[in-house]
Backbone as JSON Lines, residues from 0, in Angstrom:
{"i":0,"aa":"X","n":[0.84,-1.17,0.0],"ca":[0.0,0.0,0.0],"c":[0.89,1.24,0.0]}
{"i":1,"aa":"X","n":[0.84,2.14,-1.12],"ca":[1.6,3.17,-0.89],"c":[0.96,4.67,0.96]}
{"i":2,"aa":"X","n":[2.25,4.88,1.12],"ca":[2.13,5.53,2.72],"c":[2.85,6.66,2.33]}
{"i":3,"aa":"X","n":[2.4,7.53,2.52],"ca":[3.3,8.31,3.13],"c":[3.97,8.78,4.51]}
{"i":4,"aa":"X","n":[5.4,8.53,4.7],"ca":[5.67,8.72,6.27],"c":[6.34,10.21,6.59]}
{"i":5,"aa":"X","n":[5.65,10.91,7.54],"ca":[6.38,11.99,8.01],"c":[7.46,12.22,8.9]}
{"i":6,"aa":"X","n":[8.56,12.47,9.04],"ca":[9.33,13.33,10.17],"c":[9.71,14.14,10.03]}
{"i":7,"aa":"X","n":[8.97,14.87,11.71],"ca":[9.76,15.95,11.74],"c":[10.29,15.97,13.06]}
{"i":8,"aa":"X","n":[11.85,16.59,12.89],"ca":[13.24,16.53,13.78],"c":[13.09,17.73,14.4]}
{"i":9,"aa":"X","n":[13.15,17.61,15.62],"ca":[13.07,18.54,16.75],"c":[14.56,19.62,16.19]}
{"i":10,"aa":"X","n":[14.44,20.45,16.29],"ca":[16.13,21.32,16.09],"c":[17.32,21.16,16.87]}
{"i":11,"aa":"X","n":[16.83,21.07,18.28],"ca":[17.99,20.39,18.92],"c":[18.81,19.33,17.78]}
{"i":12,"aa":"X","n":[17.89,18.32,18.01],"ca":[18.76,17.25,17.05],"c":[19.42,17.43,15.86]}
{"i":13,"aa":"X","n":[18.31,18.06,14.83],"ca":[19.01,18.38,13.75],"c":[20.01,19.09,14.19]}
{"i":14,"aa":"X","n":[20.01,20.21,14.18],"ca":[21.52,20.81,14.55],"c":[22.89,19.47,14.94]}
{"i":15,"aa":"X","n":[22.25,18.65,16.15],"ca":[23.68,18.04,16.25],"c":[23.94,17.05,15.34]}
{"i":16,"aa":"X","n":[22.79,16.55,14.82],"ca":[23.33,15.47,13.84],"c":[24.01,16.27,12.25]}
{"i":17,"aa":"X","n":[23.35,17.23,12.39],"ca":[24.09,17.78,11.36],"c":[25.78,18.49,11.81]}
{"i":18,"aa":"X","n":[26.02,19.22,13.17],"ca":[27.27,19.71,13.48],"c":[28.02,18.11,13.38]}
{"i":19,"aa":"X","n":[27.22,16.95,13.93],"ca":[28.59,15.6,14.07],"c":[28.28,14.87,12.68]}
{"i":20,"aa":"X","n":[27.75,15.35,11.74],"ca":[27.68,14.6,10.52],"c":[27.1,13.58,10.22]}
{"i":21,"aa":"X","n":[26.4,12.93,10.93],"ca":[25.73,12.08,11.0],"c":[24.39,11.95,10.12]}
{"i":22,"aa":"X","n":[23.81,13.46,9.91],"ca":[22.61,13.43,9.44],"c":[22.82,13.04,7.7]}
{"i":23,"aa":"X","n":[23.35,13.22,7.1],"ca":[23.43,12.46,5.37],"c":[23.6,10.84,5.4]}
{"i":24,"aa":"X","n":[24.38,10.25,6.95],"ca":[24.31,9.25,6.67],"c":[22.74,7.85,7.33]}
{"i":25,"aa":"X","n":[21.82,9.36,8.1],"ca":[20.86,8.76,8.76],"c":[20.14,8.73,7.51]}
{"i":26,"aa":"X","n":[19.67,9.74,6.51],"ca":[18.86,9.99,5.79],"c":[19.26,8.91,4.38]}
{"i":27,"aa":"X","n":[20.6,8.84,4.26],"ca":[20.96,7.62,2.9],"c":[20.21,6.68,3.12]}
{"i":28,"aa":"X","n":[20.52,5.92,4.75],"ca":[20.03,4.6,5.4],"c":[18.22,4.94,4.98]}
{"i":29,"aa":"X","n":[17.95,5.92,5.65],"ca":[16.46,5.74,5.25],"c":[16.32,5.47,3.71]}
{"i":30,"aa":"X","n":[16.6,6.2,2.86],"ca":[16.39,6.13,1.37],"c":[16.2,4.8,1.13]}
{"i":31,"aa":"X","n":[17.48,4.15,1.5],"ca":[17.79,3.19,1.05],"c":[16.59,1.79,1.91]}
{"i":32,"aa":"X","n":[16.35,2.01,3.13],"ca":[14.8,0.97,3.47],"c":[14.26,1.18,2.82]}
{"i":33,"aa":"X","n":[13.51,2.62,2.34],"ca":[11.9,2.68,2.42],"c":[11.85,2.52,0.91]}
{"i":34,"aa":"X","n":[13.48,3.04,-0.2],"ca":[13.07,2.86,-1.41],"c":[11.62,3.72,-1.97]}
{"i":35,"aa":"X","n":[11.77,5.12,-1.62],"ca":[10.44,5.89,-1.71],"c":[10.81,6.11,-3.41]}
{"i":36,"aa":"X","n":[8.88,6.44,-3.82],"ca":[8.62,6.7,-5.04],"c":[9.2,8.14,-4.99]}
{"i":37,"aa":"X","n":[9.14,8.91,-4.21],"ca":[9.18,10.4,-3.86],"c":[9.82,11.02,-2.48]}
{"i":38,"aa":"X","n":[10.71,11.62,-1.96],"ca":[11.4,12.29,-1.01],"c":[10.93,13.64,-1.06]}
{"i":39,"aa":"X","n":[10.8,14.63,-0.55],"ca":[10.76,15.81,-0.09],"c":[11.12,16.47,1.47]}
{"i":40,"aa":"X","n":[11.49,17.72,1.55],"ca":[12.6,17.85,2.3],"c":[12.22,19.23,2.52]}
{"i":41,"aa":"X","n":[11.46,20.02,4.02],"ca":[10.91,21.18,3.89],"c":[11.48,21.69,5.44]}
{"i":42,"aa":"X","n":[10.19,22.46,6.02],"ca":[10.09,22.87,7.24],"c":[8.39,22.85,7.31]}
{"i":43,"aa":"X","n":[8.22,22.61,8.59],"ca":[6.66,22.19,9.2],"c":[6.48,22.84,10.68]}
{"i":44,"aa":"X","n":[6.29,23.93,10.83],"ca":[5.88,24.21,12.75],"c":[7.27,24.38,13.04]}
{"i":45,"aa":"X","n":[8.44,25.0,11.99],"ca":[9.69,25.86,12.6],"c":[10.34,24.46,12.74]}
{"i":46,"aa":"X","n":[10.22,22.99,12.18],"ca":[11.49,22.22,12.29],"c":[11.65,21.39,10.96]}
{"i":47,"aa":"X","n":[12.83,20.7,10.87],"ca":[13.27,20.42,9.39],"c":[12.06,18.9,9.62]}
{"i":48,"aa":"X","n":[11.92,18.7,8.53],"ca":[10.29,18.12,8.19],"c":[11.08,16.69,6.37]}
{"i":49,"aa":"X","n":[10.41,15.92,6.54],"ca":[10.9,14.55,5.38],"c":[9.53,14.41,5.08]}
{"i":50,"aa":"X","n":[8.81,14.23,4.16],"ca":[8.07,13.5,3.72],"c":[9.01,12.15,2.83]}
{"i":51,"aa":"X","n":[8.28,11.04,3.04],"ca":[8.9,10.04,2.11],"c":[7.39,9.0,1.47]}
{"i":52,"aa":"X","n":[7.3,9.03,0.2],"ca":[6.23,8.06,-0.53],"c":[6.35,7.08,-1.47]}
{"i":53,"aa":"X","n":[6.02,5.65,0.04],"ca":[6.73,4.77,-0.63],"c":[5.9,3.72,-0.48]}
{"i":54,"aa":"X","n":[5.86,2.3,-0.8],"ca":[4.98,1.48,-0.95],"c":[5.38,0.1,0.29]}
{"i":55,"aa":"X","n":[4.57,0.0,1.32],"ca":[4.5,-0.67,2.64],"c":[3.76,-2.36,2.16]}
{"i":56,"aa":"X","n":[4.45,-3.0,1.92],"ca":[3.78,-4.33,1.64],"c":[2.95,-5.04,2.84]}
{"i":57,"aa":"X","n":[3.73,-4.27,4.41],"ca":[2.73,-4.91,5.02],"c":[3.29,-4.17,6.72]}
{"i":58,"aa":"X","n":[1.94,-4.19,7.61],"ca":[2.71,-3.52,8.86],"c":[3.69,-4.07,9.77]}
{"i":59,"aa":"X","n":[3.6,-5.42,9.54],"ca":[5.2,-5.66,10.2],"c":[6.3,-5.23,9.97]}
{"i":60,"aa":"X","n":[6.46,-4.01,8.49],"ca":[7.43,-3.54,8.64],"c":[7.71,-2.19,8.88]}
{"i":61,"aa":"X","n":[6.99,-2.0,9.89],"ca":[7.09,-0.79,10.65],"c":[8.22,-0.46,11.8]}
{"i":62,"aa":"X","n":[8.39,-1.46,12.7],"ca":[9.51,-1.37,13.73],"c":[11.17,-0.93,12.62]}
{"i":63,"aa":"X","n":[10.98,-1.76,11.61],"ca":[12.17,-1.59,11.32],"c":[12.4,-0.51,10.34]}
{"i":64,"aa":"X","n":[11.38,-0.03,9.54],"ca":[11.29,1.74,8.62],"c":[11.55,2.69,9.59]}
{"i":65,"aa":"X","n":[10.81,2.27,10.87],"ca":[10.31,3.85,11.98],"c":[11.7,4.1,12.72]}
{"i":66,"aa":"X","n":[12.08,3.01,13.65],"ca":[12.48,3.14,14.4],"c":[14.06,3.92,14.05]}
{"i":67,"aa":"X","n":[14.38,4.54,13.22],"ca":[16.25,5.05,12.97],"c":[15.37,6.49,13.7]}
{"i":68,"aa":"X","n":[13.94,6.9,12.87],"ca":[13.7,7.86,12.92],"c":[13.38,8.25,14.35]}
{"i":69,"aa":"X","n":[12.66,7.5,15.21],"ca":[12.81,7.91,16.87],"c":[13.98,7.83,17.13]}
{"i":70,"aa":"X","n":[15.0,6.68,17.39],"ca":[16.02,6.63,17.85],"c":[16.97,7.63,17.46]}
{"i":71,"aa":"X","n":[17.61,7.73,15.9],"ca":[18.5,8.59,15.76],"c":[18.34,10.37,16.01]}
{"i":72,"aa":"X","n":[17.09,10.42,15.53],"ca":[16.38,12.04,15.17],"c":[15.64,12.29,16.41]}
{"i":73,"aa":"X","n":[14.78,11.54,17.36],"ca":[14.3,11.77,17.8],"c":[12.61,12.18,17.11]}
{"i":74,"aa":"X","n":[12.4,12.05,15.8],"ca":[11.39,12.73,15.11],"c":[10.12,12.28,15.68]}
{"i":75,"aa":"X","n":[9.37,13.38,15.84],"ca":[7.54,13.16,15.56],"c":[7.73,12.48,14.1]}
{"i":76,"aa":"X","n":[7.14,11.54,14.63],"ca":[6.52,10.47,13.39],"c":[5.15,9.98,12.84]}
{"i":77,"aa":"X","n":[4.84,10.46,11.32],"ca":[3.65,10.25,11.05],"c":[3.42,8.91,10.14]}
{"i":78,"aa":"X","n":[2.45,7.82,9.71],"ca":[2.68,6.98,8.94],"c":[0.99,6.77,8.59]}
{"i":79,"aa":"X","n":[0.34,7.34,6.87],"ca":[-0.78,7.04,6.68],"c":[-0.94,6.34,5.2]}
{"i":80,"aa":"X","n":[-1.79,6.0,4.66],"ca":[-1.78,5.38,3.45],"c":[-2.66,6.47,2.79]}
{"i":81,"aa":"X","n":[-1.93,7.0,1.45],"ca":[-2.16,7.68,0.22],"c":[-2.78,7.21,-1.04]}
{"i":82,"aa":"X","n":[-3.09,8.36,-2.05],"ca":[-3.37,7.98,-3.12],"c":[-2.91,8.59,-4.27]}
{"i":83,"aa":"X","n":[-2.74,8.19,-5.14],"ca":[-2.22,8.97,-6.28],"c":[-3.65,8.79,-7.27]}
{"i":84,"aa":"X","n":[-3.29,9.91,-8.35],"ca":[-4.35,10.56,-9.28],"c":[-5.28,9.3,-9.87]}
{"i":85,"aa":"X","n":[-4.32,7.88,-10.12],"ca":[-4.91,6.95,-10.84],"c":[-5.8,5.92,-9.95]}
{"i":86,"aa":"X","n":[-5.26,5.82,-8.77],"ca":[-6.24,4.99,-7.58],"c":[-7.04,6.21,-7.38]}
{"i":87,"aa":"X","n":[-7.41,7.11,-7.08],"ca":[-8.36,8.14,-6.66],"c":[-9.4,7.81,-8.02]}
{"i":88,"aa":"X","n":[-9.18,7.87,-9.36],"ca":[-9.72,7.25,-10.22],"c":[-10.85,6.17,-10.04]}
{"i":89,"aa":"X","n":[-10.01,5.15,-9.73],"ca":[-10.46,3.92,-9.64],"c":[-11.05,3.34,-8.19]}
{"i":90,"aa":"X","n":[-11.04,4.85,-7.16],"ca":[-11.68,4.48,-5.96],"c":[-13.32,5.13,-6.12]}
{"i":91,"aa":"X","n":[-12.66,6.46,-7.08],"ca":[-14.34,7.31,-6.74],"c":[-15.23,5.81,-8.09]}
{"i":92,"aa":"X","n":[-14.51,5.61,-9.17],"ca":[-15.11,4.87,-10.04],"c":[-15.73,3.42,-9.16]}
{"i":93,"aa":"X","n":[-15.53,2.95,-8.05],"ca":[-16.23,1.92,-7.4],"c":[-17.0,2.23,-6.72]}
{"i":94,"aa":"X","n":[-16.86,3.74,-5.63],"ca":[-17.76,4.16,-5.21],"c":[-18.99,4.66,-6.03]}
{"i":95,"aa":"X","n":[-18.89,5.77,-7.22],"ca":[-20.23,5.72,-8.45],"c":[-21.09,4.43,-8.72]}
{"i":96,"aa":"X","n":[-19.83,3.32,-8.82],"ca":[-20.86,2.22,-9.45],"c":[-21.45,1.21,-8.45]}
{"i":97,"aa":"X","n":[-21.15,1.64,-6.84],"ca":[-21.67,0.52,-5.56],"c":[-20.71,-0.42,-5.76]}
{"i":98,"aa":"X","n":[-19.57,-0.51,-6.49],"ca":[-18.6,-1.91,-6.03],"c":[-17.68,-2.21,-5.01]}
């Protein structure tokens, strides 16, 4: 099921993972689990903010996507299931026809 997962990194942290360098190699490691269709990289409520949209085959693999992001970052963590233009399609098209 494609998800999109949020964090956002308190500043404390960012700052130190970024002063000890650490933060390019927390964020590769993520890339490299979640294998997202899409990354983005902002600010949300004054702290550095990830969206990542990627496709969750199933919730057991949650301990092991989430957890760099509490442990290393400390991040508020969000995790919901999305849609893109062509399932939104094919959801309102089942709902019109009662399927």
């Amino acid at each position: 099921m494609r998800m999109v997962l949020t964090a956002r990194i308190p500043t404390e942290t960012g700052n130190e993972v970024i002063q000890n360098g650490s933060l390019p190699k927390i964020m590769e490691a993520a890339i490299a689990a979640l294998q997202p269709e899409a990354a983005y990289f902002t600010l949300d409520g004054g702290e550095r903010t990830a969206y990542f949209y990627f496709d969750m085959k199933e919730s057991s693999q949650m301990p092991t996507l989430l957890e760099a992001f509490f442990m290393d970052l400390h991040a508020k963590v969000s995790l919901q299931p999305v849609m893109n233009t062509a399932e939104l399609r094919t959801g309102l098209g089942h709902l019109m026809s009662g399927t």
